[in-house]
C-alpha positions as CSV (number, residue, x, y, z in Angstrom):
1,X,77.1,33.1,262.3
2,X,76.8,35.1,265.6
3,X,78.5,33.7,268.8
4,X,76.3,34.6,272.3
5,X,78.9,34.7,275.0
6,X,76.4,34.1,278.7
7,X,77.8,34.7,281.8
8,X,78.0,33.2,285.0
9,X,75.9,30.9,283.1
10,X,77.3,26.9,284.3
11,X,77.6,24.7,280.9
12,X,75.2,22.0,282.4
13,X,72.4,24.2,282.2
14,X,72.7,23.6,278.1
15,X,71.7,20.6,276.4
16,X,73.1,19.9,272.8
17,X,70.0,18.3,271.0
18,X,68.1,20.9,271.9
19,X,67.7,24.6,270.2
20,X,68.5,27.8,271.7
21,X,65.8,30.7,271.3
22,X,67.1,33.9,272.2
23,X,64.7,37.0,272.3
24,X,64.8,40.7,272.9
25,X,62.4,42.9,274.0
26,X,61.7,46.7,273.0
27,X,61.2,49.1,275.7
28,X,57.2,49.5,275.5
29,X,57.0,45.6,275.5
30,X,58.0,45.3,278.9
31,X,54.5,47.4,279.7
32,X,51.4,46.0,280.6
33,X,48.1,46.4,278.6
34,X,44.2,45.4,278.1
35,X,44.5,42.7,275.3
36,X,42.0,41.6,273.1
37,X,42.2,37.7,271.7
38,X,40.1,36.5,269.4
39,X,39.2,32.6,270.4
40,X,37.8,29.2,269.0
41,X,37.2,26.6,271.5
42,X,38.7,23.3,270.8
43,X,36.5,20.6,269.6
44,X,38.3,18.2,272.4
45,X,37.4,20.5,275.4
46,X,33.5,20.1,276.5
47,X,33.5,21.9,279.5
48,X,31.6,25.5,279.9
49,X,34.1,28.5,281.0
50,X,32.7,31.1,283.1
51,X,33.7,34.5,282.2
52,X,36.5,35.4,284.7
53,X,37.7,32.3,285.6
54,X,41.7,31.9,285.4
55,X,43.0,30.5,282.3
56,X,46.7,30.3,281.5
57,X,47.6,32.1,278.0
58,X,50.8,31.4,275.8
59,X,51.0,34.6,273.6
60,X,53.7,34.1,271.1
61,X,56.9,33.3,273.6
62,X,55.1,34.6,276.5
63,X,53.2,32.8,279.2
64,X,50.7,34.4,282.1
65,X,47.6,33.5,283.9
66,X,44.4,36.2,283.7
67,X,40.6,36.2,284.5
68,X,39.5,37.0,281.0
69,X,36.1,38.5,280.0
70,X,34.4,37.6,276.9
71,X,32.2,39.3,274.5
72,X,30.8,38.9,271.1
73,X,33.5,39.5,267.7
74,X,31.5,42.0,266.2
75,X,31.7,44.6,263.6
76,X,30.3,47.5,265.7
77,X,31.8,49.6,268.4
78,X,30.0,47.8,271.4
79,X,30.1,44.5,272.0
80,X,27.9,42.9,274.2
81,X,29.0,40.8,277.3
82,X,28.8,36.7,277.2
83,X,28.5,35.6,280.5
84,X,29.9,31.5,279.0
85,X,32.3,30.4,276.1
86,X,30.8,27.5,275.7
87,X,32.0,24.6,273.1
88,X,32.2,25.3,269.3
89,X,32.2,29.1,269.9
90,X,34.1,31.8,268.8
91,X,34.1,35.1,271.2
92,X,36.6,37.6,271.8
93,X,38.4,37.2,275.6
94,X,39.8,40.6,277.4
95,X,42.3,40.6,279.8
96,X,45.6,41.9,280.9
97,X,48.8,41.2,280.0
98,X,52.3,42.1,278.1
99,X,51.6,44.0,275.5
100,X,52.4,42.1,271.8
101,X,51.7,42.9,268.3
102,X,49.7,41.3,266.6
103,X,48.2,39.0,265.2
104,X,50.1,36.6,267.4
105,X,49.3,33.1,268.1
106,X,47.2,32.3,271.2
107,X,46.5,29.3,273.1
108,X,44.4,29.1,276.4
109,X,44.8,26.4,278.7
110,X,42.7,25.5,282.1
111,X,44.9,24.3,285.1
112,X,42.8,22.0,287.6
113,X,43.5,21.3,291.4
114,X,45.7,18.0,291.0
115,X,48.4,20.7,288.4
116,X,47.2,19.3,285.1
117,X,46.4,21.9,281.8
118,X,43.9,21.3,279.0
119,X,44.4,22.9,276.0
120,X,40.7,24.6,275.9
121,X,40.6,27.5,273.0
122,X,42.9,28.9,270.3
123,X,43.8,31.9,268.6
124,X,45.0,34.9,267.7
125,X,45.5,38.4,269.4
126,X,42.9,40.5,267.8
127,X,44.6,44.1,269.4
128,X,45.6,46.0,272.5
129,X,43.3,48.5,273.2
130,X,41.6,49.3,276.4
131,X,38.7,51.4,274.7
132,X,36.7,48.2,273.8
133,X,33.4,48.6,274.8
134,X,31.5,45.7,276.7
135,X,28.0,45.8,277.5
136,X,26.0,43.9,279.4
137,X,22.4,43.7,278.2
138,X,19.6,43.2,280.8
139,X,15.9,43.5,280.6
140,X,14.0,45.6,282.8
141,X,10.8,45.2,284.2
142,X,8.3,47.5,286.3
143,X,4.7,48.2,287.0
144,X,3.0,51.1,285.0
145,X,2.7,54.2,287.2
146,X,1.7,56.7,285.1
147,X,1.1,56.8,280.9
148,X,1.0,59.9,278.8
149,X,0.3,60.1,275.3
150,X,4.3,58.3,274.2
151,X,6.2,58.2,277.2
152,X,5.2,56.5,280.6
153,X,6.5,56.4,284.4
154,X,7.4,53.1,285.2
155,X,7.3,51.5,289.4
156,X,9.9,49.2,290.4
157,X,12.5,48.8,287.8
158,X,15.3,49.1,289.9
159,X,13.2,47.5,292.7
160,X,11.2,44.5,293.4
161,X,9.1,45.4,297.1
């Protein structure tokens, strides 16, 4: 058995029936870091999430809002940039936050005006690492200017008169 001895803690604030958790944190777990979470929507949630809009994540014992971004779970080294996680998908959200090991449990919830949370996606922290590579893909399009035998000089691609 261990005995915790709290101070200047009153003995109201403890409540029998209920369990005490009691957590330590190494130095470089205090720091802040770009996290990567790998998540599933839930089949309950139906609404669309637009990438950046504040969600509030529980990662293992911890609890913080963010804006992630999401991209595609990929095997490559670039991932490109979804601009929705939309129901029944699976996409990998960035943001920032405590740095954890993982692969710790994740759940994301929306908070609306009128203070209620829906539970919206789950998962599980994929790793922290800032050198994940997003792309967002776009096409371009121009007007021919001038066309040699395999390359051509293209009007207007950046833009539109």
């Amino acid at each position: 058995y261990v005995t915790l001895y709290a101070k200047d803690v009153p003995v109201s604030r403890f409540e029998p029936g209920h369990h005490l958790i009691v957590t330590g944190l190494l130095p470089h777990e205090q720091c802040l870091s770009v996290l990567n979470i790998v998540l599933n929507r839930t089949n309950d949630s139906e609404i669309i999430l637009k990438s950046k809009e504040r969600l509030i994540f529980h990662v293992g014992f911890r609890r913080f809002s963010s804006s992630p971004i999401y991209s595609q779970h990929s095997n490559g080294d670039k991932h490109k940039f979804e601009r929705y996680f939309r129901p029944r998908q699976t996409l990998v959200a960035t943001c920032f936050g405590p740095i954890t090991y993982p692969p710790t449990s994740v759940l994301a919830f929306k908070q609306y005006p009128d203070g209620r949370q829906e539970l919206v996606a789950t998962g599980s922290l994929l790793s922290v690492n800032p050198n994940r590579i997003i792309l967002k893909r776009i096409v371009l399009s121009g007007h021919p200017f001038k066309i040699h035998k395999r390359s051509a000089v293209i009007r207007y691609m950046f833009f539109n008169p």
